[in-house]
C-alpha positions as CSV (number, residue, x, y, z in Angstrom):
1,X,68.5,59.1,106.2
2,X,68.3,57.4,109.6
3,X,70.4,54.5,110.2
4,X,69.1,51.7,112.3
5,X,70.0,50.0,115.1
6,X,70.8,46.6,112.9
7,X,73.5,46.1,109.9
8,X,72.0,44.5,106.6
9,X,73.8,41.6,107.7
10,X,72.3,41.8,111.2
11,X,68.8,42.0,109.3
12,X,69.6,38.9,107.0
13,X,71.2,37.1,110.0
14,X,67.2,37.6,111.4
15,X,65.4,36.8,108.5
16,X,67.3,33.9,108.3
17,X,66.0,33.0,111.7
18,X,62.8,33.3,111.0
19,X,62.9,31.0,107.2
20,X,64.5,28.6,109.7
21,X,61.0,28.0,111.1
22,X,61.7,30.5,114.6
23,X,58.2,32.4,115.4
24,X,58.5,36.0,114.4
25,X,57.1,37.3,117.6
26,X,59.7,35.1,119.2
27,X,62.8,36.7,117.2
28,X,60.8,40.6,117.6
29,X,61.2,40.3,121.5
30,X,64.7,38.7,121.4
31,X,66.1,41.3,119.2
32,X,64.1,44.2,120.6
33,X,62.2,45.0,117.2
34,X,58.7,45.6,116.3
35,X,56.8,43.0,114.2
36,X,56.9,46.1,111.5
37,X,60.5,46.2,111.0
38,X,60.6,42.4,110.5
39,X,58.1,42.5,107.8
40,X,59.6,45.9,106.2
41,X,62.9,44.1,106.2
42,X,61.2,40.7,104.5
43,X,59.7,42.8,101.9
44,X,62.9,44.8,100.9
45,X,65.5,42.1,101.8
46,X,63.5,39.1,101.2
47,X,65.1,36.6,98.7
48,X,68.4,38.3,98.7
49,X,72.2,37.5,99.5
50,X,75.0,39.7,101.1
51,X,76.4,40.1,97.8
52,X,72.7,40.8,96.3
53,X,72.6,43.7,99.2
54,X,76.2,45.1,98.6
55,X,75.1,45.2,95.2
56,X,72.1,47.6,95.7
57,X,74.0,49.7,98.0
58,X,76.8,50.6,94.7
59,X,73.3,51.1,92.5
60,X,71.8,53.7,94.9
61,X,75.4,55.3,95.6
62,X,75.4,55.3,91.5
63,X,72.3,56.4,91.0
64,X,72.9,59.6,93.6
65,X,76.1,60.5,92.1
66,X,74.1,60.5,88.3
67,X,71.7,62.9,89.8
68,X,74.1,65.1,91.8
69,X,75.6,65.1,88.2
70,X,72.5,66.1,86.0
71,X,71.4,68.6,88.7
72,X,74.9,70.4,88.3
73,X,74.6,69.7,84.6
74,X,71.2,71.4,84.5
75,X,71.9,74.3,86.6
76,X,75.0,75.3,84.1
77,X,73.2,74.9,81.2
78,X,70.5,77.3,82.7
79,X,73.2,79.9,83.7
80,X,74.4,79.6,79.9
81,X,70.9,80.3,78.3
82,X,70.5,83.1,80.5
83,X,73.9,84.9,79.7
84,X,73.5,84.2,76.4
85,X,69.8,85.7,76.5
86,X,71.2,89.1,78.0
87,X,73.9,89.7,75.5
88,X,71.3,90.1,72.7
């Protein structure tokens, strides 16, 4: 996955801006940004805190591990059906 030029706090830090009643075109050519990223950020960020953020961060690292996990899981149990297929 790519990572951007701006931090989640850097984006928050923005959006911030922006709730404080600063034109988003205004806050796109300080920053350097395109209107879309503003609005992408708004709609994922939108609403939320740092610890709101640092919270969704642990859930997709969780999430990844649990998958990582049923893949491996999945794969072995596989390997076992198929040995135990060839013995007969």
């Amino acid at each position: 996955m790519k990572n951007g030029r701006f931090s989640d706090a850097q984006n928050m830090g923005i959006l911030k801006q922006a709730e404080g009643s600063v034109p988003v075109s205004e806050l796109c050519r300080e920053y350097g940004m395109s209107s879309a990223s503003f609005y992408k950020w708004r709609a994922k960020f939108g609403g939320m805190d740092a610890s709101l953020i640092a919270e969704m961060k642990d859930l997709a690292e969780q999430d990844r591990r649990v998958k990582k996990m049923h893949a491996e899981m999945s794969m072995q149990n596989d390997l076992l059906k198929e040995a135990l297929g060839k013995k007969r």
